[in-house]
C-alpha positions in Angstrom: 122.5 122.0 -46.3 125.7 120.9 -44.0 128.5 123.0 -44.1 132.3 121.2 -44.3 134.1 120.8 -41.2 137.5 119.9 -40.4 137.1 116.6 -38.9 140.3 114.9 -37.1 141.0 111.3 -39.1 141.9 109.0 -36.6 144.8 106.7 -37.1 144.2 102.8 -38.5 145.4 100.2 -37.0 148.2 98.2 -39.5 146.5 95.9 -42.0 147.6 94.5 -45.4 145.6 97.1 -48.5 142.7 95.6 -50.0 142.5 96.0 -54.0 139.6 96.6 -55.3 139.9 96.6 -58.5 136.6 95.1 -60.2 136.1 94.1 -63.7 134.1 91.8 -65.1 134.1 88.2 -63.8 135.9 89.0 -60.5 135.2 87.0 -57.4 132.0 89.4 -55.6 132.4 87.3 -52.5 135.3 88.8 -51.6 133.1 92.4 -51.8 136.1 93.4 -55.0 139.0 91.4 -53.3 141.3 89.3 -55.5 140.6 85.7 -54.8 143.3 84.5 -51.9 144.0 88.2 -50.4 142.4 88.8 -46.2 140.1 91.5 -45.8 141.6 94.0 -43.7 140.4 94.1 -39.8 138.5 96.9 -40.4 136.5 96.2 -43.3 135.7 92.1 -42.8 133.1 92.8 -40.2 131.1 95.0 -42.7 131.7 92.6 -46.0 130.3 89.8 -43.2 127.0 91.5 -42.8 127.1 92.8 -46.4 127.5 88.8 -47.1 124.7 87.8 -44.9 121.9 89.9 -45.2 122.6 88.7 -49.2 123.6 92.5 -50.2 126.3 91.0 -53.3 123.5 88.6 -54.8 122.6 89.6 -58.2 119.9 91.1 -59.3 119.7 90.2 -62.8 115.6 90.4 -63.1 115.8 94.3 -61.9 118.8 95.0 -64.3 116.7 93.8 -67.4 113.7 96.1 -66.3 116.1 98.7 -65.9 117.8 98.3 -69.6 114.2 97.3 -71.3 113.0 101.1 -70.1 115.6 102.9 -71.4 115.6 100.9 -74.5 111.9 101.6 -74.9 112.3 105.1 -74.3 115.0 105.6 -76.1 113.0 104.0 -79.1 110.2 106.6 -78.4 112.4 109.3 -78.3 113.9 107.6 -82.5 109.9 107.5 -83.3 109.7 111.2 -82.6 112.6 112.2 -84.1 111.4 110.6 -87.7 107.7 112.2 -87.2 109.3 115.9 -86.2 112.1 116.0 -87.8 110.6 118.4 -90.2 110.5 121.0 -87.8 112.7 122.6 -85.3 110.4 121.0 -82.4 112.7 118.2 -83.3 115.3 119.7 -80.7 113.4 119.5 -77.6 114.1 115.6 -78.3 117.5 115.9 -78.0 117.8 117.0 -73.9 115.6 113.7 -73.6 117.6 111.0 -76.2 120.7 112.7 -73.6 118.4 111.4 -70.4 118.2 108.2 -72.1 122.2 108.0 -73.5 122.7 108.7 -69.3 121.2 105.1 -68.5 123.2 103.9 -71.2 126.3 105.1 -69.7 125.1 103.4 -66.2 124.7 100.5 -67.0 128.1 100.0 -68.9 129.1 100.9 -65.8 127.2 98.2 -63.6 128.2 95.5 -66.5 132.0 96.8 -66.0 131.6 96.1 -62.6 130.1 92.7 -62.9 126.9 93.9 -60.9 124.4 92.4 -63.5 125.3 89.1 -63.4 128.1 86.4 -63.2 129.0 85.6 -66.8 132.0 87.7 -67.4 130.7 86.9 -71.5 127.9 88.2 -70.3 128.8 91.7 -68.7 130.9 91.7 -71.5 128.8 92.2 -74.1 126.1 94.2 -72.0 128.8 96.5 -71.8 130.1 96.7 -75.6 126.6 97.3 -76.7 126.1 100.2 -74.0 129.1 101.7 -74.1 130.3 101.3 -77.9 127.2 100.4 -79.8 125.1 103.3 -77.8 127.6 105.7 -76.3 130.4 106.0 -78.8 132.8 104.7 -75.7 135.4 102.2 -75.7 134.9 99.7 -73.2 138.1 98.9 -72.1 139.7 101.9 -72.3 136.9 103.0 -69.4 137.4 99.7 -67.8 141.0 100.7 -67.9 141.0 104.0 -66.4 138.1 103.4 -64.2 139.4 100.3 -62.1 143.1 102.0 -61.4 140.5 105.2 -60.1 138.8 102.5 -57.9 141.7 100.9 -56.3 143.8 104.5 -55.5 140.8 107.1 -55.3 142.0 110.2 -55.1 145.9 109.4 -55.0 147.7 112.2 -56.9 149.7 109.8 -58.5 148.1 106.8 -59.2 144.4 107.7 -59.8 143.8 108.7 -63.5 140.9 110.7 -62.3 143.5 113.2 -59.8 146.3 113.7 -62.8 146.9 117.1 -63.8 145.4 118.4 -67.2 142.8 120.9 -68.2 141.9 120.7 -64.7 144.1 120.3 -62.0 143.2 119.2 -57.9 146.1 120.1 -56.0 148.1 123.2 -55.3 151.3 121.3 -56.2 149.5 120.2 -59.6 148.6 124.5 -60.2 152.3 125.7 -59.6 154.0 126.6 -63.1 151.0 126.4 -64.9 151.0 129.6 -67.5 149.2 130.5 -70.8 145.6 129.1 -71.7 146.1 126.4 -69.2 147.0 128.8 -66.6 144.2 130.7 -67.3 141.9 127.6 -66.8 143.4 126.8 -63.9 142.8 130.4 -62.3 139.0 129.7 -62.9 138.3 126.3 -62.9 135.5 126.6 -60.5 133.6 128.6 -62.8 134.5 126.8 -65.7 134.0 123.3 -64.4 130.1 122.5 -65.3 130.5 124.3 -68.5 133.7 122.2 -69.8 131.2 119.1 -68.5 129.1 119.4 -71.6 132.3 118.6 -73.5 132.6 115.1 -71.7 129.9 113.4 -74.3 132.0 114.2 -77.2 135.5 113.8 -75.1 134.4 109.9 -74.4 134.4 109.0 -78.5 137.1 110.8 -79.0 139.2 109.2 -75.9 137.8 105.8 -77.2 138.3 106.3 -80.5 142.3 106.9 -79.7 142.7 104.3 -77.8 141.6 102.2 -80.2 144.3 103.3 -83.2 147.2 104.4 -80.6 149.5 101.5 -80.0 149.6 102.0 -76.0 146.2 101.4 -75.8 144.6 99.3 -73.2 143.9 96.3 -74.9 145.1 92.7 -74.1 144.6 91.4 -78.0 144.6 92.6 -81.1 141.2 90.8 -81.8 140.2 92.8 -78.7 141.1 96.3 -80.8 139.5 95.2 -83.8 136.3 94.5 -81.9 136.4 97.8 -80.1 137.1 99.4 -83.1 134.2 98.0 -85.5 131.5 98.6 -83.0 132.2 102.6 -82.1 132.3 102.9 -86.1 129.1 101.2 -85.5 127.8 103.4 -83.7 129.3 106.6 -85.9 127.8 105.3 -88.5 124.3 104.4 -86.7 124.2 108.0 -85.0 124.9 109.8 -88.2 122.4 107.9 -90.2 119.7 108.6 -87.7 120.3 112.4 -87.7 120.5 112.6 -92.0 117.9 110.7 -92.7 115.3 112.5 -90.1 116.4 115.9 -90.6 118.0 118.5 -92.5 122.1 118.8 -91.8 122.2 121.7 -90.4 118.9 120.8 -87.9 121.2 117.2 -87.4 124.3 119.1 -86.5 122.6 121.3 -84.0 120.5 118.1 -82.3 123.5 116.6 -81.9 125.3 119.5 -80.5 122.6 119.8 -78.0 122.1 116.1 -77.3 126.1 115.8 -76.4 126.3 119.0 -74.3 123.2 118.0 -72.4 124.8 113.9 -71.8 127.8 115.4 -70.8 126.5 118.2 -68.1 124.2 115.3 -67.3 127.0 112.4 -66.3 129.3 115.7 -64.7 126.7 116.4 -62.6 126.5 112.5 -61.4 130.5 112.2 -61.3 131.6 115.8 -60.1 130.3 115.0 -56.0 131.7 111.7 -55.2 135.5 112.4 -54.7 136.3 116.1 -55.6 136.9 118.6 -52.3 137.7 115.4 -50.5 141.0 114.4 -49.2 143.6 114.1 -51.6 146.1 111.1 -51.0 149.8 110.4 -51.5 151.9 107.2 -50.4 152.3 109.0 -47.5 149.0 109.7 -46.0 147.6 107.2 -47.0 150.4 104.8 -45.6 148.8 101.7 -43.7 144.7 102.6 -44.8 143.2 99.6 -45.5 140.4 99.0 -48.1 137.8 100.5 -45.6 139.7 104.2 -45.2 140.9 104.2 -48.6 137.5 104.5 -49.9 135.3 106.2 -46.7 137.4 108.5 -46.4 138.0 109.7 -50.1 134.2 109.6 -51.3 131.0 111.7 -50.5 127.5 110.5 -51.0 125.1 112.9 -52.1 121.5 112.9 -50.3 118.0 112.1 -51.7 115.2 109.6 -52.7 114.3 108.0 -55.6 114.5 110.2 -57.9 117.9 111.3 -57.1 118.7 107.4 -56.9 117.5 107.8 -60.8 119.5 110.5 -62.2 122.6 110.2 -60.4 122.3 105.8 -61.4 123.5 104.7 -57.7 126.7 107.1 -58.3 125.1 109.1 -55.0 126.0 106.2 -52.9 129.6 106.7 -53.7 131.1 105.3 -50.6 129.0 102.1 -50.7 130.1 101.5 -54.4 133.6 102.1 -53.7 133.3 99.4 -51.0 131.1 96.6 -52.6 132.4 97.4 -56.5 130.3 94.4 -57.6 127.2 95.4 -55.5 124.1 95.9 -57.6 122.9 99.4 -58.2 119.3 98.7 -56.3 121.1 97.4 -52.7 123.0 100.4 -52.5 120.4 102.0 -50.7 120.0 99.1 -48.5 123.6 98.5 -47.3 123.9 102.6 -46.5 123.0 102.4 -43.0 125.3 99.2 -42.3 128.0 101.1 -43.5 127.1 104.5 -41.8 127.2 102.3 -38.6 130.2 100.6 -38.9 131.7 104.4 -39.6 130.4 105.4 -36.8 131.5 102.5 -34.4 135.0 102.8 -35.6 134.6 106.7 -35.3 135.2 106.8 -39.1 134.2 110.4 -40.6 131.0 109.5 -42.7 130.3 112.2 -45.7 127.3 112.8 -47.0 125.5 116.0 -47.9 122.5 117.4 -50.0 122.9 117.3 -53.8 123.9 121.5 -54.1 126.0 121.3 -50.9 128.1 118.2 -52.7 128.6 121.0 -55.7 129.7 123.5 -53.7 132.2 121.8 -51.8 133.5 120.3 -55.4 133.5 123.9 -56.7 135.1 125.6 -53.8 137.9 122.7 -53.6 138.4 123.8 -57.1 138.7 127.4 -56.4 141.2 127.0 -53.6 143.6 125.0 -55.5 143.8 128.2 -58.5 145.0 130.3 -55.2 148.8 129.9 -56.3 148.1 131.7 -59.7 145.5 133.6 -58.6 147.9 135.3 -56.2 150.6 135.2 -58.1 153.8 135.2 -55.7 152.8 132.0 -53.2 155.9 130.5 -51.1 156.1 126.7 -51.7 155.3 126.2 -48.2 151.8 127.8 -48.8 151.1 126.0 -51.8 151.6 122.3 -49.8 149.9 123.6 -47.2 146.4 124.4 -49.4 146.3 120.7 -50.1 144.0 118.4 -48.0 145.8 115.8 -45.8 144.7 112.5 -44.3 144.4 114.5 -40.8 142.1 117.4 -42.1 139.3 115.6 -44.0 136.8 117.8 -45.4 133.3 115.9 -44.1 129.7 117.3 -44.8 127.9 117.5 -41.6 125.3 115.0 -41.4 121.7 116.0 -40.6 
């Protein structure tokens, strides 16, 4: 596995910032631009090629293979449940409906992106029935929190992803922290994959208060209501499949394990892509363009298919980030026209095996627990542990 190197960033030449904030409906020819805004000198040669070799077409035909499966085998996974739930063989079902939940969770994401297809009524409802009806999530609360992540990735004040809370990502964020969040914060590292198998239950319950709070995200009331009737939907859809297949206590415990295993399941496809990588304020990041604010903040994660599979595209991090609206099967296609334009610009590149990308997410998380693990840590120390624009941490490519 590549080890991290300090790799000098080089300087950009001045451009005007390129949003890329990607919802449903949003112009894909502009690779995730707002209509009317010019790509920055960097990145138009890439969206070109991207554009040419026909890299932003849909592929609407592949996404309904790809949601029939999991449908189907999530149905499978219902018509075991009702023959076993007799017995306590019942819960070796549940690590499998969590496999199944995973695509589910994808391709709310894909629709959220507008990768499926052009209808933004459309995406729309692909996405409430994946991520409200089958998840328990509120659509645009994610849409929300996930688009402002896209256009600042790792900013440490404007990405939601970066903010301080049980976890924190910067030395600044760890100073002062005291207590049972202190405590947290001295061993985040360890605690990270466990607190993961929260995430499946954390998602209804983020959803769920979004939808009663007043500042929620949504634009209409009608939008609320909406939200709101389809996760009770789904609370009410989950809970009648557990009672009436199995005992209470047997129900409790599959869904326990089905949870835990959905949320250790989407950490492990999330964790890699931005954590250990360089963290970003307005001032280093002053003058990146679209290109730089998204190379050289994400990590892709090495492998074949099957990795393709369980991570759902997520492992081509830095070719999402650029093409938001690019479907999930030409990922793999536009890598190596991005890896070229990288290297022609003399752009650091990361990309690592699928344990290396852990431990450089786990290690970044150890380092930044150093002010309270030490205890007495000058100020100047602390701002000194975090990563800067000029000492990008890169996996070494092999």
């Amino acid at each position: 596995m590549g080890q991290a190197t300090a790799v000098p960033v080089p300087q950009p030449p001045s451009e005007p910032p390129v949003p890329v904030l990607v919802a449903a409906g949003t112009d894909r020819e502009s690779g995730g631009r707002r209509p009317g805004r010019p790509a920055g000198s960097e990145f138009a040669p890439l969206l070109r090629t991207v554009r040419e070799q026909g890299l932003l077409e849909y592929r609407t035909g592949w996404y309904v293979r790809c949601i029939a499966s999991h449908l189907l085998g999530t149905a499978a996974v219902v018509t075991g449940m009702a023959l076993a739930g007799g017995s306590w063989w019942v819960l070796l079902l549940a690590p499998l409906l969590s496999l199944f939940s995973a695509r589910a969770a994808f391709v709310a994401h894909d629709a959220g992106h507008s990768q499926i297809t052009g209808s933004r009524r459309a995406s729309r409802i692909i996405q409430l029935l994946h991520a409200n009806v089958l998840l328990g999530m509120s659509q645009e609360w994610w849409n929300d929190k996930h688009n402002r992540h896209h256009a600042n990735p790792n900013h440490i004040d404007k990405d939601p992803d970066v903010v301080a809370d049980i976890l924190v990502f910067t030395r600044r964020q760890a100073v002062g922290r005291s207590g049972f969040r202190g405590l947290l914060t001295r061993h985040q590292a360890w605690l990270f994959f466990p607190l993961t198998t929260l995430e499946g239950i954390a998602l209804k319950v983020y959803g769920i208060r979004g939808v009663l709070g007043k500042a929620g995200p949504f634009r209409t009331a009608r939008a609320r209501r909406t939200e709101g009737a389809l996760l009770l939907t789904h609370l009410v859809l989950y809970a009648t499949l557990l009672l009436t297949t199995m005992p209470l206590g047997r129900a409790l415990l599959f869904a326990l394990v089905h949870q835990m295993v959905l949320g250790l399941h989407l950490g492990l496809a999330f964790a890699p892509n931005h954590k250990g990588m360089t963290m970003v304020d307005d001032e280093t990041g002053k003058g990146w363009g679209h290109l730089r604010r998204q190379v050289l903040t994400s990590r892709n994660v090495r492998g074949g298919r099957l990795t393709d599979w369980l991570l759902g595209g997520l492992n081509y991090q830095i070719e999402h980030h650029l093409f938001p609206s690019m479907p999930r099967p030409h990922l793999r296609l536009a890598q190596p026209l991005v890896r070229a334009h990288c290297r022609k610009l003399r752009l650091p590149y990361a990309e690592t095996g699928a344990v290396d990308s852990y431990r450089q997410a786990l290690a970044h998380l150890h380092d930044v627990g150093v002010p309270l693990r030490d205890g007495d840590v000058r100020s100047a120390d602390v701002y000194a542990g975090d990563l800067r624009a000029g000492d990008l941490q890169v996996g070494e490519e092999k």
